[in-house]
N, C-alpha and C positions, 0 to 999 in steps of 0.2 A: 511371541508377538501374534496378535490376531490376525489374518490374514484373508478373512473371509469377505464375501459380501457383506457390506453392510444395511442394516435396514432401508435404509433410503434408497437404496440403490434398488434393493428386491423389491421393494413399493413399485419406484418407476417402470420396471422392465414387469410387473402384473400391469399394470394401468396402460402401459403402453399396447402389453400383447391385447388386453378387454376392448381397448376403445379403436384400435386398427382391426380388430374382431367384429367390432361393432359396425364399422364405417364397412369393412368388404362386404357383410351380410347384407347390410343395406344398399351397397352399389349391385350386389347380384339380382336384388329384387327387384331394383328398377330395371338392370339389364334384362333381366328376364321377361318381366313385363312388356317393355321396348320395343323386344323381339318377338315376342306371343303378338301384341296388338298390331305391329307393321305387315307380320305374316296374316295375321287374322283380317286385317284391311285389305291387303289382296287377294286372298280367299273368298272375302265376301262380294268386293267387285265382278270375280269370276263368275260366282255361283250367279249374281244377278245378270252377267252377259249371258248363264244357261252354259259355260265352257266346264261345267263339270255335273258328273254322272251319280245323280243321289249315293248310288254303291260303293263311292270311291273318297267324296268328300269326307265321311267321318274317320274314315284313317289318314285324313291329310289332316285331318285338325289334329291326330293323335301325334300325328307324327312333328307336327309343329312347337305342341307342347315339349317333347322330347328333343328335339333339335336345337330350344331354346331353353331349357333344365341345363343342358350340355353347354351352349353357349356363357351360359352366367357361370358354372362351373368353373370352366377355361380362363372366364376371365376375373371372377373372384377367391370363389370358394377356395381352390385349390392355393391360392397364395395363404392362405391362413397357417397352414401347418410351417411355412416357412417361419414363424416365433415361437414353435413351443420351447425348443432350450433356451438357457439361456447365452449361449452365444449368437444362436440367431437371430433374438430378440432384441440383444447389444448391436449387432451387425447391422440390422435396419433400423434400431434407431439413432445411431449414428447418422443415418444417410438423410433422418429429415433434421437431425439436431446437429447443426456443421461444431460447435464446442465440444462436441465428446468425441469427436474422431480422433480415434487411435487411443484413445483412454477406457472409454468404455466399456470394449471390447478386449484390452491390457488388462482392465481391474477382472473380468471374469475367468479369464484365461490363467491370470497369477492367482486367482484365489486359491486354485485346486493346488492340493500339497502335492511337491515333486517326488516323484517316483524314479528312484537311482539313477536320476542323474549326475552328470559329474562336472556341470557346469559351476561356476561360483553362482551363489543367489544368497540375495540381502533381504531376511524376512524386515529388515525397517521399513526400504522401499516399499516392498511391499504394503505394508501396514496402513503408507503413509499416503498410497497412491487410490486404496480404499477409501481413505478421509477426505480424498481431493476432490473423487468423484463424487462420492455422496452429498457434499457439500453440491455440486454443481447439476446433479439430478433435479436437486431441490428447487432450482430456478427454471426446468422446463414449464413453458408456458405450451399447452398442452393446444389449445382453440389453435395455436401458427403452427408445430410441430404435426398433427393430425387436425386440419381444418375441415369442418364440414360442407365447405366449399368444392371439395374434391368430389361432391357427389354434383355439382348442378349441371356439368355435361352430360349424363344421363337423365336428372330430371328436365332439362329441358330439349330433348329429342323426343321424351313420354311427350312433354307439352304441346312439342308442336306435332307430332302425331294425334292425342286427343283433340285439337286445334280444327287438323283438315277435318278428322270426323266430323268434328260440330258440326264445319262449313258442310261437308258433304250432307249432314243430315237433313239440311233445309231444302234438298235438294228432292220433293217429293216422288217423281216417277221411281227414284232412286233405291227406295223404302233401305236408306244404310242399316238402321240401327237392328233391324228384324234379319238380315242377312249376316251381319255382325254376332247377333247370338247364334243362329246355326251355324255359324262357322266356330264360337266358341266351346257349344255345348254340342259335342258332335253325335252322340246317340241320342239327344230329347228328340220326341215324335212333334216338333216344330212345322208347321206350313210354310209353304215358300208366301214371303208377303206379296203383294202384286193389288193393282188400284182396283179388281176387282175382289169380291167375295164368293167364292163358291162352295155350295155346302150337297151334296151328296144327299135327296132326299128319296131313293127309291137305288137298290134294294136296301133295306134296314135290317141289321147294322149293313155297313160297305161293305165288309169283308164278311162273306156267310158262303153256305154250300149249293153248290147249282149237281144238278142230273148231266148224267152223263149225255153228252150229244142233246144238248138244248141252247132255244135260244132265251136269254137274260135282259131285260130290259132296266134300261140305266136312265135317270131323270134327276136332273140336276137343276138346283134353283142358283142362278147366277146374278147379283147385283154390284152397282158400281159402275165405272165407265168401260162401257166397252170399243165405244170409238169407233164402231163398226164392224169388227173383227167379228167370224165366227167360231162358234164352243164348237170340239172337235172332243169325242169320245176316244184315247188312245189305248191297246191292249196290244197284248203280248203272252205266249204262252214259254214256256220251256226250252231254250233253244234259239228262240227268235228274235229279232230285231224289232219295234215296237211298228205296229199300224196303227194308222186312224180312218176314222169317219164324223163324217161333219154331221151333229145332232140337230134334230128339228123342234121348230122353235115352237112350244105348244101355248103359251102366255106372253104376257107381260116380262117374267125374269125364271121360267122355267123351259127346260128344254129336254130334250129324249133321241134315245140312240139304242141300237140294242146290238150284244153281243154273241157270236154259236160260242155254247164250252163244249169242247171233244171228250178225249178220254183222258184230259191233263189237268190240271189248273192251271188258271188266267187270270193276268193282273192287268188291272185296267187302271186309266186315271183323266178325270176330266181338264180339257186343255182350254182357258179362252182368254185372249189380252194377251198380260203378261204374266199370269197367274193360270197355276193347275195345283191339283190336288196334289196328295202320298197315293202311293201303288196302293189298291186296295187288293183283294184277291178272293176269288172263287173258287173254292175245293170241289173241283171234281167229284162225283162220287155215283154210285150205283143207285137208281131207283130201286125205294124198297119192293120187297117180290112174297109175296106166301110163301114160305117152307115145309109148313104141314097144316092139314085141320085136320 
């Protein structure tokens, strides 16, 4: 007597393990997704309150990434290997097809030939209970048994996550969607966005070499609203805690400050509103000297 799986049967328990493969990959995307943009929306909140330290934020975004690879992990990827036999795959699908309990998982279990046992065993039964199933694999309707409905609790916490964004993005002083990418691309050389513009016109390039024990003058063209507030020149050398000084206003949307470089390099960055520059930096270095004529 034949005793083996039958075709129908090894059809439904592939198609079962491919399309619950399919539905976990997809729930992990979204979860992961879910989890990257919730963390990423508070991130970028922070970054615009100013509660985090340029030096620190792109390994919070790293770490976000990773914390949420892990999270979908946990909660999909890892149930996948739960079908690769097939008893596991009998097991679970049992559990969304209430007809095949206790059969399904019978017919895979009797298929395997007994190994010295000394139990009585009726290869008909057998034979007959492979017919039964297969017959009854044949009527899984596949859309109720794995519905794609199991995925819209996670697309709809994306939705209303992408949702508040929206709202928040209308929110001008707010600048979301510019905080939103530095917080998602954490090493791009991004500007903090802010309602004002400031561009760095003297020295060129920002970051060049200054003499040892000089002083560096920094002039800065600022447009957009400032509301009143004043542009403050910040610097900081090796060691130190950042200062400033309030720059002087020489036009219309340009303004000037000047820095001493010691014997270190100095990074400086212009501050005004709600908006400042990246650390730019001055390399220290030895004025040139004669060596010989």
């Amino acid at each position: 007597m034949n005793i083996a799986l039958r075709p129908a049967t090894v059809h439904a328990l592939q198609v079962f393990r491919l399309r619950r493969r399919r539905l976990l990959l997809w729930r992990a995307l979204l979860v992961f997704a879910g989890a990257a943009f919730a963390a990423f929306l508070v991130l970028a909140l922070l970054d615009r309150l100013r509660w985090l330290p340029d030096g620190v934020r792109p390994w919070i975004s790293l770490a976000v990434y990773a914390a949420a690879g892990v999270f979908a992990w946990r909660h999909s990827v890892r149930w996948i290997a739960a079908a690769r036999s097939d008893t596991g795959a009998a097991t679970l699908l049992e559990q969304v097809s209430p007809p095949l309990r206790e059969r399904l998982v019978s017919a895979v279990e009797l298929s395997r030939e007994p190994a010295g046992s000394s139990l009585p065993d009726s290869p008909e039964f057998r034979a007959a209970l492979q017919d039964q199933v297969a017959l009854e694999v044949q009527q899984i309707d596949w859309r109720n048994a794995l519905p794609r409905t199991s995925l819209l609790r996670s697309l709809k916490f994306l939705g209303v996550l992408l949702g508040l964004a929206v709202l928040l993005s209308f929110v001008p002083r707010l600048h979301l969607p510019g905080f939103l990418a530095r917080a998602a691309l954490p090493f791009a050389a991004l500007e903090r966005p802010a309602s004002v513009r400031i561009e760095i016109v003297s020295p060129q390039p920002a970051s060049t070499l200054a003499p040892f024990v000089s002083e560096v003058g920094v002039t800065a063209k600022v447009t957009g609203d400032l509301r009143g507030e004043m542009v403050e020149l910040e610097y900081r050398d090796a060691g130190s805690s950042p200062r400033a000084v309030e720059m002087r206003h020489l036009d219309a949307d340009q303004f000037e400050a000047a820095v001493t470089v010691g014997q270190t390099d100095l990074e400086y960055r212009v501050r005004a509103a709600d908006g400042f520059t990246r650390w730019h930096t001055l390399e220290a270095h030895a004025r040139p000297s004669i060596l010989r004529f």
